[in-house]
C-alpha positions as CSV (number, residue, x, y, z in Angstrom):
1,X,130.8,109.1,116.4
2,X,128.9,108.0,120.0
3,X,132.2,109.3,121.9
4,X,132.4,113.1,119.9
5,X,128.6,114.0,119.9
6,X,128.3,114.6,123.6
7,X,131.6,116.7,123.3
8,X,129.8,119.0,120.4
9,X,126.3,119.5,122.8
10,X,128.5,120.3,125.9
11,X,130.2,123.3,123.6
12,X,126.2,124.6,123.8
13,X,125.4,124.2,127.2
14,X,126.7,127.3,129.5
15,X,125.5,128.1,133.3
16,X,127.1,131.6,134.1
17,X,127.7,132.1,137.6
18,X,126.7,135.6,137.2
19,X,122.6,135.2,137.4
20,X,123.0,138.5,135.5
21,X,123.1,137.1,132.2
22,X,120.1,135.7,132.0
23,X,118.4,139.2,131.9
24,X,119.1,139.5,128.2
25,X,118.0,136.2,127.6
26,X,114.7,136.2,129.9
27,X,113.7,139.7,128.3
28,X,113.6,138.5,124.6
29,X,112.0,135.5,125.8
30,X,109.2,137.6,127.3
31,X,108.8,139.6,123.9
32,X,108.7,136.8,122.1
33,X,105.9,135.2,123.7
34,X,103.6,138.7,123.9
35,X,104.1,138.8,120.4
36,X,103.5,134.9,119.7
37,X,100.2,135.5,122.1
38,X,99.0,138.4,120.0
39,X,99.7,136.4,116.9
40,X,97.5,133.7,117.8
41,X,94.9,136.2,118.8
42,X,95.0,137.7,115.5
43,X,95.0,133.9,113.5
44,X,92.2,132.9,116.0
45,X,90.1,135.7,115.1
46,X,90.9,136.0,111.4
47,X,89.9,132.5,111.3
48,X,86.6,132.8,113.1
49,X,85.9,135.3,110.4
50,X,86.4,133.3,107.3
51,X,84.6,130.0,108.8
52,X,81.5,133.2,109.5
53,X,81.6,134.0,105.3
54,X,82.0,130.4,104.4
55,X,78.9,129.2,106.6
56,X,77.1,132.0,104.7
57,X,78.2,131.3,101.2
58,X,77.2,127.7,102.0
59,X,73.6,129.0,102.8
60,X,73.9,130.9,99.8
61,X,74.8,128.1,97.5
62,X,71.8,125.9,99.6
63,X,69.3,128.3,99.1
64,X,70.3,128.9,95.3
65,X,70.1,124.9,95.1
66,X,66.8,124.8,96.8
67,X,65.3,127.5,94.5
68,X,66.8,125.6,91.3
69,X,64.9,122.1,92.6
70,X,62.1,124.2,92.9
71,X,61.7,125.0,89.6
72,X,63.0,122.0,87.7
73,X,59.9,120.3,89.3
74,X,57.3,122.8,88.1
């Protein structure tokens, strides 16, 4: 098994002599990365958004609790 695993990986590693092949390969790569960027963006601010309603449903909830202390001791 040790002796035929390094023979199946060196069936996936190819170095063209012609630089030119990489083009295809180093233009998807940029794509892929703007759109993994602008992804994050958009998680990164989605996120920030929810954490904004949750703080203020906690005050909500706080301020509900407060009022409900308030007049149980009355």
């Amino acid at each position: 098994m040790s002796v035929l695993l390094p023979t199946v990986l060196g069936l996936f590693l190819y170095f063209p002599e012609d630089k030119s092949e990489y083009f295809p390969a180093v233009i998807t790569f940029i794509i892929f990365m703007i759109a993994c960027a602008f992804t994050m963006r958009w998680i990164i601010k989605k996120s920030q958004k929810e954490a904004l309603k949750t703080k203020e449903l906690e005050e909500e909830v706080t301020r509900r609790n407060q009022q409900l202390k308030k007049k149980s001791m009355q």
